[in-house]
C-alpha positions in Angstrom: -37.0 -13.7 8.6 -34.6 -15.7 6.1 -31.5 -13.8 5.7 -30.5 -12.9 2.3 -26.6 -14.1 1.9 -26.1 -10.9 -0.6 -26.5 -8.7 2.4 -25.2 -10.8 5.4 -21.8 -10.9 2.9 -21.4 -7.6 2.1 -21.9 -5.9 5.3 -20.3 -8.9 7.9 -17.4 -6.6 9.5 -18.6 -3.8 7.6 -19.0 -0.3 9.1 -21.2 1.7 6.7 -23.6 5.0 6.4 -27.3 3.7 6.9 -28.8 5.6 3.5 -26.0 5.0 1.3 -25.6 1.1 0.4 -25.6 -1.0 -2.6 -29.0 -2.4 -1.4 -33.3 -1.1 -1.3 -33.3 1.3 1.7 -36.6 -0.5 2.5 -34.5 -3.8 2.9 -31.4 -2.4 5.5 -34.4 -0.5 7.1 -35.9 -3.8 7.9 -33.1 -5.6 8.9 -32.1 -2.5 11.2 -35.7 -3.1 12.7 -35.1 -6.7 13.1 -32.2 -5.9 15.3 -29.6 -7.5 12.3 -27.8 -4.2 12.8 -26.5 -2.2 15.2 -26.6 1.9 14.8 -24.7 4.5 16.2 -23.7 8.5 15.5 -21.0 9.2 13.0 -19.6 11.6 14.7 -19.2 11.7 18.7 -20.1 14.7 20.2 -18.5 15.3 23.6 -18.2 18.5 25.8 -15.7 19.3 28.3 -16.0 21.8 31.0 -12.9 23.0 32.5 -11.7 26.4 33.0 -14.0 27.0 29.8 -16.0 24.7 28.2 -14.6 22.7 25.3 -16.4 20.4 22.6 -14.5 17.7 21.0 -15.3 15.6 18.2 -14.6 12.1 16.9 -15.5 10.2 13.7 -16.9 7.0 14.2 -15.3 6.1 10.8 -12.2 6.5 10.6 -11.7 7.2 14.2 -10.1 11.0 13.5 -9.8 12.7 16.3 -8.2 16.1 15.2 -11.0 19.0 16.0 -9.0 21.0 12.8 -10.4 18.6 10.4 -14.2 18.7 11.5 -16.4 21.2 10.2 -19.8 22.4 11.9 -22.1 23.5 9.1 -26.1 24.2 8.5 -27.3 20.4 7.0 -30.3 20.9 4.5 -30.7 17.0 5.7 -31.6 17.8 9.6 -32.2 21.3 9.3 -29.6 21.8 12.5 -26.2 22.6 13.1 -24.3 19.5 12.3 -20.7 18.6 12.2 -18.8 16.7 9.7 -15.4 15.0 9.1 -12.9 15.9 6.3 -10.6 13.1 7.1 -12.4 10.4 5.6 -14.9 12.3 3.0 -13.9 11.2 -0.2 -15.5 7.8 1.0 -18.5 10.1 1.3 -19.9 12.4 4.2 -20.5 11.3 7.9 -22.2 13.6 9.6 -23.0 13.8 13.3 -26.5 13.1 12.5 -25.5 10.2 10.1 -26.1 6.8 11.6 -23.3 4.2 10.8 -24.5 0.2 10.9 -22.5 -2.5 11.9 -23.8 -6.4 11.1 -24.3 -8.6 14.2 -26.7 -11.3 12.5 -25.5 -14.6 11.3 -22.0 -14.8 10.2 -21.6 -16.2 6.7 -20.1 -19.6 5.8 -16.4 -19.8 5.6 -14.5 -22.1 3.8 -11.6 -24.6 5.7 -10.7 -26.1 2.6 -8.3 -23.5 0.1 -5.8 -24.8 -2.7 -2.5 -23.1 -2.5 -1.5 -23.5 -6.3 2.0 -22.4 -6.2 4.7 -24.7 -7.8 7.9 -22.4 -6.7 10.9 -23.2 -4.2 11.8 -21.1 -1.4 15.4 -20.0 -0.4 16.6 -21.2 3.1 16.3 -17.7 4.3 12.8 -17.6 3.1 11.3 -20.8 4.3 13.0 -19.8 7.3 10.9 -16.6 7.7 8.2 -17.9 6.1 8.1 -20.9 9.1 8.6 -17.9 11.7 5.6 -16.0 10.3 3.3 -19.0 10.5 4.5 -19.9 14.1 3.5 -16.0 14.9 0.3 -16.4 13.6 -0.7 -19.4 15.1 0.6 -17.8 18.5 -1.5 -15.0 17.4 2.2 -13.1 18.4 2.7 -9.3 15.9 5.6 -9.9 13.7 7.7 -8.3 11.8 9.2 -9.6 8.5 12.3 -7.4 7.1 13.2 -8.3 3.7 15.3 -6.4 1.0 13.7 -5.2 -2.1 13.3 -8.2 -4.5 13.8 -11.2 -1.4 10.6 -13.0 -2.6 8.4 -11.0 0.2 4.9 -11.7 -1.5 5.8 -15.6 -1.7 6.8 -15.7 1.7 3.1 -15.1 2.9 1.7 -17.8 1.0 2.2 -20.2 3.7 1.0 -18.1 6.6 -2.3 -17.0 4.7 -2.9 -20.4 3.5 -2.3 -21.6 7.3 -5.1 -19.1 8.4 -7.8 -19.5 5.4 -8.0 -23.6 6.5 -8.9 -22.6 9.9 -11.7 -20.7 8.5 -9.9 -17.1 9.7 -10.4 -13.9 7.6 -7.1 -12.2 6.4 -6.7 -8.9 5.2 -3.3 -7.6 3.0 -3.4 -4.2 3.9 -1.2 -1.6 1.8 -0.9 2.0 1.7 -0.7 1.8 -2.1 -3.3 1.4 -4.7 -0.6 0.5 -6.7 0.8 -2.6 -4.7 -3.3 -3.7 -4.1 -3.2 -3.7 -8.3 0.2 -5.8 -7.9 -0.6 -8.2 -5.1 -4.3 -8.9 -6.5 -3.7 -10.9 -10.1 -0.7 -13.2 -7.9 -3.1 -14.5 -5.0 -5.8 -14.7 -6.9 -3.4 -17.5 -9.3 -2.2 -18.7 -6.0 -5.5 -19.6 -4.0 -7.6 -20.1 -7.3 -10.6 -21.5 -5.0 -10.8 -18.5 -2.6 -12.9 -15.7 -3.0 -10.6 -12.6 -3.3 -11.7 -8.8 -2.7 -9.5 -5.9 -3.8 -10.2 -2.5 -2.4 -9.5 0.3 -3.4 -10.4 3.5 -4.5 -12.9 3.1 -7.7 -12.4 -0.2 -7.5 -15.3 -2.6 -9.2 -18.0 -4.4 -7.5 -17.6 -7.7 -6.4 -19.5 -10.3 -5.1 -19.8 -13.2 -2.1 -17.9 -13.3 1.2 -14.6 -12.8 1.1 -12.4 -14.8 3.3 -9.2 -13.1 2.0 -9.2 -9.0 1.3 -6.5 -6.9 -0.4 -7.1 -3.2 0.7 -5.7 -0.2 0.5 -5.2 1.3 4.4 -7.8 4.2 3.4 -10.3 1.1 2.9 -10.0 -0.1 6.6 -12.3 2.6 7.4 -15.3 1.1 6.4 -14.5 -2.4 8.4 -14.4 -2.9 12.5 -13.8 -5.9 14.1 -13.5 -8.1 11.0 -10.4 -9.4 10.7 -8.3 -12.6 12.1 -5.0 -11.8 11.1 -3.9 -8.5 9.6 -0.8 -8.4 7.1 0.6 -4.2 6.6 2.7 -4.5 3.4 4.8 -1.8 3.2 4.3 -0.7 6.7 6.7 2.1 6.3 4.8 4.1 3.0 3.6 6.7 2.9 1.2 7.9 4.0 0.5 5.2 6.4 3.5 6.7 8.7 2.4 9.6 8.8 -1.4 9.2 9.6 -2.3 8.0 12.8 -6.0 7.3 11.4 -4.5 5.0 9.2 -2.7 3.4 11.9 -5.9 3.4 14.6 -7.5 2.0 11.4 -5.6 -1.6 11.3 -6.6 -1.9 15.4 -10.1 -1.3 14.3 -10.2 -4.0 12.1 -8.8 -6.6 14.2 -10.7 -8.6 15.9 -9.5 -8.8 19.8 -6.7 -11.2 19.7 -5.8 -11.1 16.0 -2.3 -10.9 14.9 -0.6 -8.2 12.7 1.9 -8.8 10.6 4.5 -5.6 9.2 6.4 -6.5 6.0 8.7 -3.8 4.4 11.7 -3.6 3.0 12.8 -0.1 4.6 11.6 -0.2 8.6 11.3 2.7 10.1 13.4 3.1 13.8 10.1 3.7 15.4 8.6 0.3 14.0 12.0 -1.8 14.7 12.3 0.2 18.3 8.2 -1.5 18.2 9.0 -4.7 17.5 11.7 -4.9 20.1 9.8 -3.4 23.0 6.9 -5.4 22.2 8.5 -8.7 21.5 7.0 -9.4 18.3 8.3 -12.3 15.9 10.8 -11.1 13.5 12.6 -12.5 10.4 15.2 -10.8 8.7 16.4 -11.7 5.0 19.4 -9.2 3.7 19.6 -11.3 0.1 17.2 -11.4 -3.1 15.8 -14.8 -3.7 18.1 -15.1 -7.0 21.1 -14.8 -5.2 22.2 -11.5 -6.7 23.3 -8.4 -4.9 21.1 -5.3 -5.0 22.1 -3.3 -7.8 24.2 0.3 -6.1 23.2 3.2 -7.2 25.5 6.0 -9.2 25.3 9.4 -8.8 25.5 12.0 -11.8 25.5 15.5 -11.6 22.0 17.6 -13.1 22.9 21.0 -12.9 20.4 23.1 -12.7 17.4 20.6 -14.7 14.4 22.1 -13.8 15.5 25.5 -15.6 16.5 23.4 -18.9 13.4 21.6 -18.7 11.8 24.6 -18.5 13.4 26.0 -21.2 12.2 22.8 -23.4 15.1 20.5 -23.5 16.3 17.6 -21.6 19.5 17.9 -19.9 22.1 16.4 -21.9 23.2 13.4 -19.5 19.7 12.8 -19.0 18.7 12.5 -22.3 21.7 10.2 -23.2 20.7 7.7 -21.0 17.6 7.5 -22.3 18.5 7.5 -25.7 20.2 4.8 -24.8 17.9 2.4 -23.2 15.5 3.2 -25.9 18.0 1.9 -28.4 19.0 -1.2 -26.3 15.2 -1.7 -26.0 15.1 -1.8 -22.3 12.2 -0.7 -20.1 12.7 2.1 -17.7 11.1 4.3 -15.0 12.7 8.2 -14.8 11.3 9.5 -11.0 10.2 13.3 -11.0 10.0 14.6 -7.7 7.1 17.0 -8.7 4.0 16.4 -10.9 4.5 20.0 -12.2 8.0 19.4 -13.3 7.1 16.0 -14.8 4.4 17.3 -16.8 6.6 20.4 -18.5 9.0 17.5 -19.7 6.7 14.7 -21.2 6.2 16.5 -24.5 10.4 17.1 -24.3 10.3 13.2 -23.9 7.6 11.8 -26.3 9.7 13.5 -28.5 12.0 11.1 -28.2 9.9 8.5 -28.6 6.2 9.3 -29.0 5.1 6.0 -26.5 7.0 7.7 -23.6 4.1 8.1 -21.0 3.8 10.0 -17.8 1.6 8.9 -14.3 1.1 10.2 -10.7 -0.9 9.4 -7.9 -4.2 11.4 -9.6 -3.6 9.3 -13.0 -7.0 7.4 -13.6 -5.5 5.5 -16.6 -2.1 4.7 -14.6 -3.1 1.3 -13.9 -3.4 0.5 -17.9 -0.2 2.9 -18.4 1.6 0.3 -16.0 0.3 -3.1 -17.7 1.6 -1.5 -21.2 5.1 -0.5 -20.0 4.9 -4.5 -17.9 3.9 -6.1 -21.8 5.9 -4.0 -23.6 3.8 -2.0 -25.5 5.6 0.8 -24.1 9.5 1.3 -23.1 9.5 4.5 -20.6 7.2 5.7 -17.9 8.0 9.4 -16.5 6.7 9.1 -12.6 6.6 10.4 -9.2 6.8 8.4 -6.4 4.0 6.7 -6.5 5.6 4.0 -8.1 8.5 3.6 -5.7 7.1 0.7 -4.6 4.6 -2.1 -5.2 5.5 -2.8 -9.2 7.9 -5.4 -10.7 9.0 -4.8 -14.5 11.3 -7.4 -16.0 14.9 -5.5 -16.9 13.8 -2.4 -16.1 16.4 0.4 -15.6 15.6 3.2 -13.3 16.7 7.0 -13.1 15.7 9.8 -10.4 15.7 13.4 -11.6 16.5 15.5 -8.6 17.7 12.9 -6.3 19.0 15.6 -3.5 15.1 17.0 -3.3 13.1 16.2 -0.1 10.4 14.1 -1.3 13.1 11.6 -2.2 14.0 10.0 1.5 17.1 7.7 1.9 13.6 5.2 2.5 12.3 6.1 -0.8 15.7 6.1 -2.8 16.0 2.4 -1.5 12.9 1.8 -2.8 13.2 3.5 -6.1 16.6 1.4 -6.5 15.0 -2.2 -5.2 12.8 -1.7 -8.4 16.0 -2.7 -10.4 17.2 -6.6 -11.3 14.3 -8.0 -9.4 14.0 -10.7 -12.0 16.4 -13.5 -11.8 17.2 -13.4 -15.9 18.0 -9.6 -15.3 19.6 -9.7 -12.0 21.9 -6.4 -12.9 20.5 -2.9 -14.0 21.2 1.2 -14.1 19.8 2.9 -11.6 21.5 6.4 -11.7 20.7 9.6 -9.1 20.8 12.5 -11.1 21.1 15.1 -8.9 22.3 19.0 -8.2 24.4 18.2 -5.4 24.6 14.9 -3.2 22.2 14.9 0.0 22.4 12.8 3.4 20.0 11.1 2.4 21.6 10.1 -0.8 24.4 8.5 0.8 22.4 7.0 3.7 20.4 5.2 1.0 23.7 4.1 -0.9 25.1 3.0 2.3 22.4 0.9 3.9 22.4 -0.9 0.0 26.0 -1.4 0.7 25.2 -3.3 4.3 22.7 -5.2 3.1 24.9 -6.3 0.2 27.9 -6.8 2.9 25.6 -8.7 5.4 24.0 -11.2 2.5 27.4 -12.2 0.9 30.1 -11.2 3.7 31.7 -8.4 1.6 30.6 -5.5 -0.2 29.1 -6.2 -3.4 28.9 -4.1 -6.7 26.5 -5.1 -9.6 
């Protein structure tokens, strides 16, 4: 039987339901039949008896193991009592009468000669990490590369992934953000112009061939087992990567035995630092941006009481200053909500403003094209959550946060909100302001840490 490259491509590492692929049925069928595939259950059915007699369950998928989030149902498909997993069903049902196939026939062609087309210079500090995360890889050693917001991180993996694709490994970029996959995409693919690039996401569009470099979104891992060479975790600390241990179990799954993975972040949690200690990973550590600029420090200003004034219709008066302001300086700017609902109530209060102002969350289909206007400039202000903490780069943009002292704004994610500011080296300065009705821990731990990094990069506290 010839194999057709289509289908060896697609499904090589590739954990997938039996009846619902991009190919004939008749085809996978056939190739099942030929032994091209393995099948197993998607769910794992296994009964205990102790005391009493307990049934647990595991997905196959995504590897959940919490019994809370499997539900035993009457399936019109089997006509039995069947059991199904809510933890991965957006990427579609698996059932415990679903059969999930993995390739094992011939493993397509990879390539051992890639262009890296990049024409920038590195910093000492980065070369230096960038040299320690290649010597990790080729001891196939985890590392850990800690890097302040704006330190060049993206450029500092160009050597390490180009290193890997010449030996013929697979890499994967994996992120907990569509957003940073949408970020991280357009630059590799202008970097290694003769590689074939996959970006995964949610909704994301078909593409074609073998892909000897991926750029996935955590949830994505799911459908892949025993795939990968090396595995890079970009913003290892996100949400909600930290908190879901599926996601986590999900990067192991995708590893082949021995491969190497690689956390990059700019905010490391104690748990991953306390990790890379223990575990003796590699580690590089670079407390300055690649400019040679401190990190902007953020200013607090009291909000009393916004949400009632929003409510009322009308910005706060501070808050509607400072936008004013950067509208008539023509400067771009992100204002962070920390709720949807309270977001929404003010966008008409803003486009009033100035009718281009435009709002986007995590549900936003069109916040990918509401992200390339406000990066050309066909737009000035974006209202967001934080979703956009991380992952995007907008030249000169300024940067408030509405309710600063509410939970959903971690001293992790204020860091990340303010690293969003003077990332470019011809705008190395900006505003970021925490509006706020009254000043959290949090607050200052985030203020403080920007104040250590900015001590340990230049020897002294810095201001902006």
């Amino acid at each position: 039987m010839i194999i057709e490259p289509q289908i060896r491509d697609f499904f090589a590492g590739r954990i997938w339901t039996r009846y619902n692929t991009p190919f004939p049925q008749s085809k996978v069928d056939t190739y099942i039949l030929r032994n091209y595939f393995t099948t197993k259950k998607g769910i794992t059915i296994r009964t205990k008896v102790l005391i009493f007699q307990r049934t647990h369950f595991t997905c196959n998928r995504c590897q959940n193991k919490i019994q809370q989030e499997f539900v035993q149902y009457t399936c019109a498909k089997c006509e039995k009592e069947c059991v199904y997993c809510r933890h991965c069903l957006n990427m579609g049902r698996v059932t415990s009468c679903t059969d999930l196939i993995s390739w094992i026939g011939a493993k397509p062609l990879t390539h051992k000669k890639h262009l890296l087309d990049w024409n920038g210079t590195f910093t000492e500090a980065q070369k230096e990490a960038a040299t320690q995360l290649v010597s990790s890889i080729k001891q196939k050693r985890n590392h850990l590369n800690h890097a302040v917001c704006g330190a060049g991180k993206t450029e500092i993996l160009f050597p390490a992934v180009h290193y890997a694709l010449n030996r013929g490994l697979r890499v994967c970029i994996a992120t907990p953000r569509t957003d940073v996959v949408l970020e991280l995409f357009p630059r590799f693919q202008k970097v290694f112009p003769k590689t074939n690039i996959h970006a995964l996401y949610g909704k994301a569009p078909k593409q074609t061939g073998f892909a000897q470099l991926v750029i996935s979104t955590t949830h994505q891992l799911f459908r892949f087992e025993n795939a990968f060479d090396v595995i890079i975790v970009d913003e290892a600390d996100a949400f909600p990567y930290t908190y879901d241990q599926a996601l986590q179990k999900a990067v192991h799954k995708v590893k082949k035995q021995d491969a190497p993975v690689a956390l990059v972040t700019a905010t490391p949690s104690p748990q991953i630092l306390a990790k890379q200690k223990k575990e003796k990973w590699g580690y590089s550590f670079i407390p300055k941006r690649y400019h040679g600029h401190p990190l902007p420090i953020p200013r607090y200003e009291s909000l009393w009481s916004y949400d009632k004034a929003i409510q009322k219709g009308r910005i706060p008066r501070k808050l509607r200053e400072w936008t004013n302001e950067k509208l008539s300086n023509q400067e771009p700017f992100l204002i962070f909500f920390p709720t949807i609902q309270l977001m929404e109530q003010a966008i008409p209060l803003f486009q009033q403003l100035d009718e281009r102002i435009l709002s986007v969350h995590a549900e936003d289909t069109d916040r990918k094209e509401k992200v390339m206007k406000l990066r050309n400039e066909q737009i000035l202000g974006l209202l967001t959550t934080t979703i956009l903490e991380r992952g995007i780069t907008i030249k000169n943009v300024q940067v408030a946060v509405v309710g600063a002292e509410s939970k959903i704004f971690t001293s992790s994610a204020l860091i990340q909100i303010s690293g969003r500011v003077g990332r470019n080296a011809a705008f190395p300065k900006g505003d970021i302001v925490f509006f706020h009705h009254g000043i959290t821990a949090e607050m200052d731990e985030a203020r403080n840490e920007i104040f250590r990094l900015n001590k340990e990069g230049f020897g002294k506290n810095e201001t902006p």
